[in-house]
C-alpha positions, 0 to 999 in steps of 0.5 A: 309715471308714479309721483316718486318716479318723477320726484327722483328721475336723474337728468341724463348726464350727457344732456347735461353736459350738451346744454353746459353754457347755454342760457336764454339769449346767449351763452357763456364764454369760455375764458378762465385758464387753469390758473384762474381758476385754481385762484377761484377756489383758493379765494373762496377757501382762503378768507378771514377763517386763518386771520381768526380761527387760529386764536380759537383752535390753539387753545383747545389743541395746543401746539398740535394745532399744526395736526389738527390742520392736517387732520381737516385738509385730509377730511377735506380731501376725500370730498375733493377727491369726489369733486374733482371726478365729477366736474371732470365728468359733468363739466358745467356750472352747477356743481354738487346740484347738477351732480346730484340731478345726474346720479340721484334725482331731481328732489335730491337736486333741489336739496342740494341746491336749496343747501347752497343757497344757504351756504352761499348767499348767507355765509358771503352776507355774513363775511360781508359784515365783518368786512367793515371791522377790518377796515376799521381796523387797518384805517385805525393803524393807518391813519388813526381814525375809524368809520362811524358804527353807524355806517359799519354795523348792522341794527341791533349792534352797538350804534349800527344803523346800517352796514354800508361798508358790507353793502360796498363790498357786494356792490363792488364784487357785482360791478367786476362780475358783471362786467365779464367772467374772465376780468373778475378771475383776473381781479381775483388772481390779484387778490389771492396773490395779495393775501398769499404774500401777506400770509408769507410776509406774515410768516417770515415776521413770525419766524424771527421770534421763533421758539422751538421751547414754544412747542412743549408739551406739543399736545397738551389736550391729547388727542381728544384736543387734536380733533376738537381742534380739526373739527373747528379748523375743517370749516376754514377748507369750505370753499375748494369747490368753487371752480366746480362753480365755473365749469362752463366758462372754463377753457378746457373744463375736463381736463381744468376743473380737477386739477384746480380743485386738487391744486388749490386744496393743496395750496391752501393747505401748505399756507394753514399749515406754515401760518399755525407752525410761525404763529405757535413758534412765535408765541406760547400757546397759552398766550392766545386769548379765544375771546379776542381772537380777530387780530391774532395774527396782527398781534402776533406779527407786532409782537415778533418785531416790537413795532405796529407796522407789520400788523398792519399790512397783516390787517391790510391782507384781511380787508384784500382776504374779504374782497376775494371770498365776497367775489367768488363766493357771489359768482358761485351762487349765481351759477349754480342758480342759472342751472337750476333755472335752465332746468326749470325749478326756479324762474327764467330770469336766472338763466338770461345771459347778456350777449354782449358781456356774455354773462348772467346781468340779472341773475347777478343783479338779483343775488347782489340785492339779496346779499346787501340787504343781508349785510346791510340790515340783518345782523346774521351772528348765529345763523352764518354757522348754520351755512355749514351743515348745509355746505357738509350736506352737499359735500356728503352728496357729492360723495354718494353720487360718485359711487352711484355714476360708477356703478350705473354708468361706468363707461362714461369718459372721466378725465379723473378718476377718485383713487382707491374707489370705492374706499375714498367716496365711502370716507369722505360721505362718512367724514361729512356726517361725523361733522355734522353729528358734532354742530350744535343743536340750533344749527341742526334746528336752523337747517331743518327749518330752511329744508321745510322752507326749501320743499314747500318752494319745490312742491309749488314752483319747481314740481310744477315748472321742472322741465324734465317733468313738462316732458313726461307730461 
């Protein structure tokens, strides 16, 4: 067998789904309902991006704000599409990397997982940073007093020493995953039904100022303002695939894992779309300030009602929104690394499964100290931004390698089939590069430097260790 033989051999997807669960001295359990494990995706999509991408789109969209979320829901929607067919076929834990080992190869693969480590472990860092702000924020409205920076900013920020409060946040995340998968979608559920209702409540305060004169001129930068706007809110929908993440402790996987994925796409959806239409109504659009954008929400909310009080509960859904995307997020990273190390490109340890609680100790131990090293010490800034080229790249994977499984294995059993195939992965892969054409050029710098970093590991760990490989061998 030739090197580009071995370098591109797709791992059957029967044998995928066979080992779905099986770990190093023990398996996964199967736990998480329906419901769960729609509140995954829904807490890993419905983060701080609504508390503070809303004061950067209107500017640039106007009231049209409310189309340009729309606009990205739709965009997302293909890719979602995409997703919910596969993790109806191939019901395991690696998501868009067991995927793309199925229909595109192993190298392909490695890409893809290499992307979501990027994604994951640096965006949930990054979002574990800010976590210390927010909480500042609702101390400062509660009680009148704030956290020193020294102990809520990073070194290199004004007075930071060390980010404690970003460390907490992880070392709280991995205690609950650590102690069981089904009790940390419990935990999540609380969450996102938390940040939901603070959302609502958010909205009912907004409507009692509501003006509709707010709403003239509705698209005062046309349309070119309308998909600058979309492009910008589209990174606020990342995050719907994170019940693909859990595919081997879900109770009912084929049938579980696509209406998850679909349902909380649209959940989140309803909620951008209420929160931008209440916001708009309650203030003109030229109003919001895209430099002071972390408290829009919370002045918004103040400003309807000529009182403090209702701010606060707004930032208090902040603090609760950041928990929930720390969770799932760090849950997703390590189940797509027992994956791949159950095929043998990365190290053994990430596929050890505690027998007791039945869950990946180290693996999650491991991903945890990475983390809070990240939030703690390294001030990410630009380089969060960076996680998204690579979360479009697997999203663009995910895409083609529908149109691949169809075409070479269309009798394999699928409890969901993408509508109005071919014409839905085709969009959607296309959707995901004109994203991705549109980042700026230190991301696509940033990106190409951590593939370079992502082939050399291969080449001289995963090459060598890949199971697939030792048997052709």
């Amino acid at each position: 067998m030739t090197l580009a033989q071995r370098l591109f051999r797709t791992k059957p997807t029967e044998r995928i789904v066979a080992e779905g669960g099986q770990g190093e001295g023990g398996e996964l359990r199967r736990s998480m309902s329906l419901w769960q494990l729609t509140l995954f995706s829904v807490g890993a999509t419905l983060g701080t991006g609504i508390f503070v991408i809303l004061g950067q789109a209107v500017p640039k969209a106007g009231p049209a704000v409310v189309l340009a979320f729309v606009l990205a829901a739709i965009t997302a929607l293909f890719s979602a599409l995409s997703y919910a067919e596969l993790a109806g076929t191939i019901p395991v834990s690696g998501s868009s990397y067991s995927y793309a080992y199925a229909t595109l190869g192993e190298l392909v693969a490695w890409i893809c997982g290499w992307c979501l480590m990027l994604e994951y472990a640096v965006s949930v860092a990054a979002v574990a940073v800010g976590w210390g702000e927010y909480l500042n924020s609702f101390l400062r409205s509660l009680f009148g007093f704030t956290l020193p920076d020294a102990i809520t900013r990073s070194p290199g920020q004004d007075g930071g020493v060390i980010n404690l409060t970003g460390v907490l946040i992880v070392a709280l995340a991995t205690w609950l995953l650590m102690y069981g998968a089904s009790e940390s979608a419990t935990a999540n559920a609380i969450f996102v039904l938390v940040k939901i209702a603070v959302l609502v409540f958010f909205c009912v305060v907004a409507f009692t100022a509501f003006q509709t004169g707010n709403f003239t001129p509705f698209a005062p930068m046309g349309v070119a303002g309308i998909t600058a706007a979309a492009s910008q809110v589209f990174f606020s929908y990342i995050g719907f695939d994170a019940a693909s993440t859990a595919g081997e402790e879900a109770k009912n996987p084929k049938r579980d894992l696509p209406l998850a994925i679909i349902l909380s796409l649209a959940i989140v959806t309803v909620v951008y779309v209420l929160v931008a239409v209440a916001a708009v109504g309650a203030m003109p659009w030229t109003d919001f300030d895209p430099e002071h954008t972390e408290a829009s929400l919370s002045y918004i909310a103040d400003l309807a009602v000529g009182a403090t009080w209702p701010g606060l509960i707004v930032s208090f859904g902040a603090v609760i929104a950041i928990a929930s995307v720390v969770l799932t997020v760090i849950y997703g990273q390590t189940r797509i690394l027992f994956a791949m190390s159950r095929d043998g490109l990365i190290p053994r340890i990430f596929q050890r499964v505690n027998p007791r609680r039945q869950v990946p100790i180290a693996n999650t131990l491991i991903v945890a100290l990475f983390i809070s090293v990240l939030a703690g010490l390294v001030p990410l800034g630009q380089l969060a931004e960076a996680t998204s080229i690579g979360t479009l790249f697997a999203f663009a994977i995910v895409n083609i390698g529908v149109l691949v499984l169809r075409y070479r294995s269309p009798e394999l059993p699928r409890s969901f089939r993408t509508p109005l195939f071919p014409a839905t992965p085709v969009l959607g892969a296309i959707f995901c590069v004109i994203v991705m054409a549109g980042l700026a050029g230190v991301t696509w710098l940033a990106f190409g430097l951590w593939m370079l970093l992502g082939l050399v590991c291969y080449f001289l760990y995963g090459y060598g260790h890949s199971r697939l490989n030792a048997e052709v061998r």
